[in-house]
N, C-alpha and C positions, 0 to 999 in steps of 0.2 A: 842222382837219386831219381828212381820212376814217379814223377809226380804224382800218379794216380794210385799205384800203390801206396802210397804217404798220404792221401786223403782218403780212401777208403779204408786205412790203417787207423787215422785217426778218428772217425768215424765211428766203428768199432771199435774201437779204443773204447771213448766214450761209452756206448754202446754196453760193452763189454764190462766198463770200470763198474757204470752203475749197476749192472747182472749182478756181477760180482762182490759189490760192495752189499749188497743186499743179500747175498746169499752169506754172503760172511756173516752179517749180521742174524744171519736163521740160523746158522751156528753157533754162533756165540751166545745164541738166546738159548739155546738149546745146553749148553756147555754151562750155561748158570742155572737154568732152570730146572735140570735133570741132571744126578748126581754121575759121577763119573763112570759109573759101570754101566748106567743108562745109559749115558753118552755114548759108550764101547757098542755096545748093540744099534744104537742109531746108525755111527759108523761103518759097522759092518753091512747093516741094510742099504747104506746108501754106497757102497763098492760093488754088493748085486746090483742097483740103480746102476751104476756106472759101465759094473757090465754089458747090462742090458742098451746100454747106452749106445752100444759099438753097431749095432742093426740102425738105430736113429743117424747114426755119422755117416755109417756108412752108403744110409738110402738118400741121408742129406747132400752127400757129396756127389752122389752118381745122379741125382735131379737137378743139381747147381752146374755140371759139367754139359749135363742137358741144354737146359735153362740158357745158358753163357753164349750158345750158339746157335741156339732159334730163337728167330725172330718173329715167327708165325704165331701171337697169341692165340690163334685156332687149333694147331695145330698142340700148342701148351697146355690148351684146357681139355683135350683130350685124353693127352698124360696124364692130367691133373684125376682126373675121373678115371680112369682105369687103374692106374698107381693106388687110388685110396679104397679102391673094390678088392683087389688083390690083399693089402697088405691087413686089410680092416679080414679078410678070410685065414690068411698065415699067423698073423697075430692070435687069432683064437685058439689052432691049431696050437700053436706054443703054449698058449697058456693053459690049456688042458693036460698038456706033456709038465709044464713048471707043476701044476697042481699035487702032481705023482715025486718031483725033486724034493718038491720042500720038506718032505717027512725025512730025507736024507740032510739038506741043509742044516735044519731045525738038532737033526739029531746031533752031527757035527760043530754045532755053534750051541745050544743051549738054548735057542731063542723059544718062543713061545711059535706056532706053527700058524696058528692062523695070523700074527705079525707078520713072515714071513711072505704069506700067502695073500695081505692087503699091499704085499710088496708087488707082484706079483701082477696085477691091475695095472700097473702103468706099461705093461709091454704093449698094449691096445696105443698109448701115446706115442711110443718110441719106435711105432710103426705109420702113426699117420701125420703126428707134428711135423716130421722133416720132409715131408713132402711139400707143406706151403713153405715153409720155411727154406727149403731149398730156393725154392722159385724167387724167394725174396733176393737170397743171397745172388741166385746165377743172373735175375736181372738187375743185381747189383743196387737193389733199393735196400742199402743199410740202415737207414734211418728207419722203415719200418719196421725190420725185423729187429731194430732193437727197440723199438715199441711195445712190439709185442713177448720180445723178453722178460723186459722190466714190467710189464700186467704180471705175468706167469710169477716172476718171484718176490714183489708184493703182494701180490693175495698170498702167494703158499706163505710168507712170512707174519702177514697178518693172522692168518690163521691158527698157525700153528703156534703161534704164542700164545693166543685166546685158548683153544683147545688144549695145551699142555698145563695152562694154570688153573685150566675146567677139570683136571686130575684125568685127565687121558695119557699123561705121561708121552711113550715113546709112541702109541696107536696117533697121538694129537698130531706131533709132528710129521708121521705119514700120511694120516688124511688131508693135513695143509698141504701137504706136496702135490699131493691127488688132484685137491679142486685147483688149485693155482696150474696145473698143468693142463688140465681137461678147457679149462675157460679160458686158456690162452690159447689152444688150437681153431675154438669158435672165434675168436676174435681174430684169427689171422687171413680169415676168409674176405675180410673187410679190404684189408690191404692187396687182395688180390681181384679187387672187380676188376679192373680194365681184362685180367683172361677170361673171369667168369660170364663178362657180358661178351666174350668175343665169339664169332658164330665157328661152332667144332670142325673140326677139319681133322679127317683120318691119318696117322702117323705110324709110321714101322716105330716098333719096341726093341728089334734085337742088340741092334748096339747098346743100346739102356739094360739089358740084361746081362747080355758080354760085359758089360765094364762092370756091375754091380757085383756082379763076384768077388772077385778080386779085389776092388774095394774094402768088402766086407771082413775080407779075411785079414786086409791089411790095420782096419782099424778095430777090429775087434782083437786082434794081437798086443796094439798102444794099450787098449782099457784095460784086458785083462791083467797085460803088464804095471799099468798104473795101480792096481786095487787090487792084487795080490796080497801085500806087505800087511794091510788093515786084517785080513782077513785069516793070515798063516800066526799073524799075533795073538787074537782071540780065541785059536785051536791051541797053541802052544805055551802061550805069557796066563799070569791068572787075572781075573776080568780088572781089577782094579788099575793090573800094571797095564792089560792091554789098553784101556781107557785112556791110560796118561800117554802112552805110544800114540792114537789116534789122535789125539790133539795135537802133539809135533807134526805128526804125518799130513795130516788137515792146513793145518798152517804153511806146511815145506809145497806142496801143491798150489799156495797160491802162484808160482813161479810159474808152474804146468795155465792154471788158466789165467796169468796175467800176460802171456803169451800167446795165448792163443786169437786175439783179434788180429796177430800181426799174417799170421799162419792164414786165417778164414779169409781175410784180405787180398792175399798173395795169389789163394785159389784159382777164383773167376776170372782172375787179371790173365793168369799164366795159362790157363786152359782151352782161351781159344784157337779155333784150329789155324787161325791164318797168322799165328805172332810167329815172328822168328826167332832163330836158336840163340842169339845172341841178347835177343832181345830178352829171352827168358831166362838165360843165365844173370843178367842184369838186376831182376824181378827178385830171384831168390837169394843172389848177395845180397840186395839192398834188405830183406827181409831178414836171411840172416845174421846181419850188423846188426837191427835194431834188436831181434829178438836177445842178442850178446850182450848189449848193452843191457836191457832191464834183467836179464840174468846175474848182471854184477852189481846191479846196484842194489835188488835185494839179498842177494849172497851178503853183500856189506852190511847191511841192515840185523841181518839174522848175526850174522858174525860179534859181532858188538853190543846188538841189545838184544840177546834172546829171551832172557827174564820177562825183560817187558813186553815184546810181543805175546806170549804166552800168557801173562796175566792180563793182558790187553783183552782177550779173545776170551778166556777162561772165566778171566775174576776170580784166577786162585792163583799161588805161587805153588809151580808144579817143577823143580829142580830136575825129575827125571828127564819130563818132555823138552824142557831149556840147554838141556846137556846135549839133545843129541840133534838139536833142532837146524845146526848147520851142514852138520854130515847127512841128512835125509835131505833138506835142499842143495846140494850136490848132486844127489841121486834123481832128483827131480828136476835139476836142470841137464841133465844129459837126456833124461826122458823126453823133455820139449824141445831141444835139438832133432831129435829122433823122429819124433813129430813132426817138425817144421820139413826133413829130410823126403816122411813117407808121403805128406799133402804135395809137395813138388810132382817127386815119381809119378801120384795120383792122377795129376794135375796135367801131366804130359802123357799118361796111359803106360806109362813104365811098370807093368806091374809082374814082370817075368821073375817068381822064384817066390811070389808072396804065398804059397800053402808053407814051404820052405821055411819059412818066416816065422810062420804061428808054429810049428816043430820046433823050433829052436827056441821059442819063447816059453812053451810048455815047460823045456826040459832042464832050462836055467830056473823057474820057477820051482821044480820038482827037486833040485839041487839043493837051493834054500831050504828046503823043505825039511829035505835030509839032514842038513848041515843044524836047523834049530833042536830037528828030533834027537841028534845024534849028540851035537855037543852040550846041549842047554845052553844054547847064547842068551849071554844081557842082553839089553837094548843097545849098547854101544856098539857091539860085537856085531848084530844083526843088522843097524845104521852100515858098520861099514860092508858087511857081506850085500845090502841092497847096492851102495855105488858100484861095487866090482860087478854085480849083476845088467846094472844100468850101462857101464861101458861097454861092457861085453853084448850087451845087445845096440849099442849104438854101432858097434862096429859090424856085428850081424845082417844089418840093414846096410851099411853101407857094403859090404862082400856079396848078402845075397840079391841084392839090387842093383848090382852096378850091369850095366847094358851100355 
């Protein structure tokens, strides 16, 4: 076993659990406090969130790959400041461009439009948090960047419970997300003084550019594959049934980010330029073992007591979402393999065939599409069409990625 990868695994682990145990918990508050077709709309917003999320990984990932192999804080705080002039100008750019979608989102989903549209606001985050954040991860200071995680999702969680039982409803719980986001990007600057006192020194960008593409397209592919499923159920299921899908769905994903510190770990470890090839094959066995293990052991979990996770999370007994709660975490553990698969490729600049990638992901999605339009699938039905979707793109990525 890579030592170091098993310590910056657990780390993040950590890290990670408590992110996550706290976001669960902004769910679950959210899942009792707002009735289940609220719920269905929350979810839907935060699958926009997620998509939007794929610019954040993807700027995260190409600053960390940075970050892992300069040593020159001078040379860091220059990226540092040029990256957030940039991204803080494209961000707005989008968000003027989203301001024109949402009358199509809105129309498409039912939602109310300016909901939509205080969604909408966080692209400014998902443009400049993973720039410090990057920097945490690539000089491998985990412990603060899981610092400054767990800020971000206590406050959104403090918030948003005050705020949804102030009868803001589903507005309460996106503005807790808002401020709990915005106040963890100020706080992440704290963690970065040894660059920000370090005196600037001029760096080339283009490799940083070169690699950010590619990047982009590879993780913006995983989200929108991830948050697809929340989204084709609310156009097609009627809102109540979608609501009780979203709760399965929500819960089958703890799989996707209980996995993921082993993933963000693996990263930094494997990216630098001077490891060798054997060394890094080493890196992403050892990663992909553990990640197989916690895939089985919550498969087991789901498998056995899906009621009670469900009413664990909910505080309701919801038969629908409990029926198909093992077949969507299937779906979602090929997802996190696929994941762990594209961070590797990333990780070594493999990234030949990734526009390839997102085509192929559109058009499996488009397929679903068709298949709910066309047959009227249950939720059972539609559980099993996402696994066959899910394998079939895990094998995508391995065919159109192999080099």
């Amino acid at each position: 076993m890579n030592k170091e990868l098993v310590k910056g695994s657990f780390i993040l682990l950590i890290a990670f659990g408590v992110y996550n145990f706290l976001n669960f918990a902004f769910q679950s508050s959210m899942a009792r406090l707002l009735t289940i077709a609220e719920f269905g709309v929350l979810s839907v917003l935060f699958n926009i969130i997620y998509v939007f999320s794929g610019f954040s990984d993807s700027i995260q990932i190409t600053i960390t790959k940075y970050a892992a192999n300069e040593k020159d804080d001078g040379k860091v705080k220059n990226i540092l400041k040029r990256a957030l002039k940039k991204s803080f100008l494209i961000s707005l750019i989008l968000f003027l461009v989203y301001v024109l979608l949402a009358f199509l989102i809105a129309y498409l989903t039912k939602i109310d439009y300016f909901l939509i549209l205080l969604v909408g606001l966080l692209i400014f985050i998902f443009f400049l948090s993973p720039i410090t954040r990057g920097l945490l991860q690539g000089k491998r200071k985990f412990d603060s960047l899981g610092i400054n995680m767990f800020f971000e999702s206590i406050i959104k969680l403090f918030l948003a419970i005050v705020l949804v039982m102030a009868g803001w409803k589903v507005y309460g719980a996106i503005a807790g997300t808002l401020i709990g986001c915005f106040v963890a990007f100020g706080l992440s600057f704290f963690h970065l003084k040894d660059v920000i006192k370090a005196k600037e020194t001029l760096t080339s960008t283009k490799e940083i550019y070169q690699y950010g593409a590619p990047s982009f397209f590879i993780v913006i592919t995983i989200l929108i594959f991830y948050g697809f499923d929340v989204f084709l159920a609310k156009i097609f299921f009627p809102s109540e049934i979608a609501g009780k899908y979203a709760i399965a769905s929500l819960m089958a994903k703890i799989i996707f980010f209980g996995t993921q510190p082993i993933s963000r770990a693996m990263f930094p470890i494997s990216a630098e330029k001077n490891i060798k090839k054997d060394k890094s094959k080493n890196i992403f066995m050892n990663a992909f073992l553990l990640v197989c293990v916690g895939i089985a052991a919550v498969l087991a979990f789901f498998y056995f007591f899906p009621d009670f996770v469900i009413e664990i999370f909910s505080g309701k007994i919801i038969p629908e979402a409990a029926n198909i709660l093992f077949y969507l975490g299937i779906a979602t553990s090929l997802l996190s393999i696929t994941n762990l698969i594209l961070l590797y490729k990333l990780s070594l600049g493999k990234t030949k065939g990734c526009v390839h990638l997102l085509v192929f992901a559109i058009i499996e999605i488009s397929l679903v599409a068709v298949y709910l339009g066309y047959f009227h699938a249950n939720l059972f039905q539609y559980s099993i069409a996402l696994i066959a979707a899910s394998a079939i793109f895990l094998w995508g990525v391995i065919f159109l990625l192999n080099e």
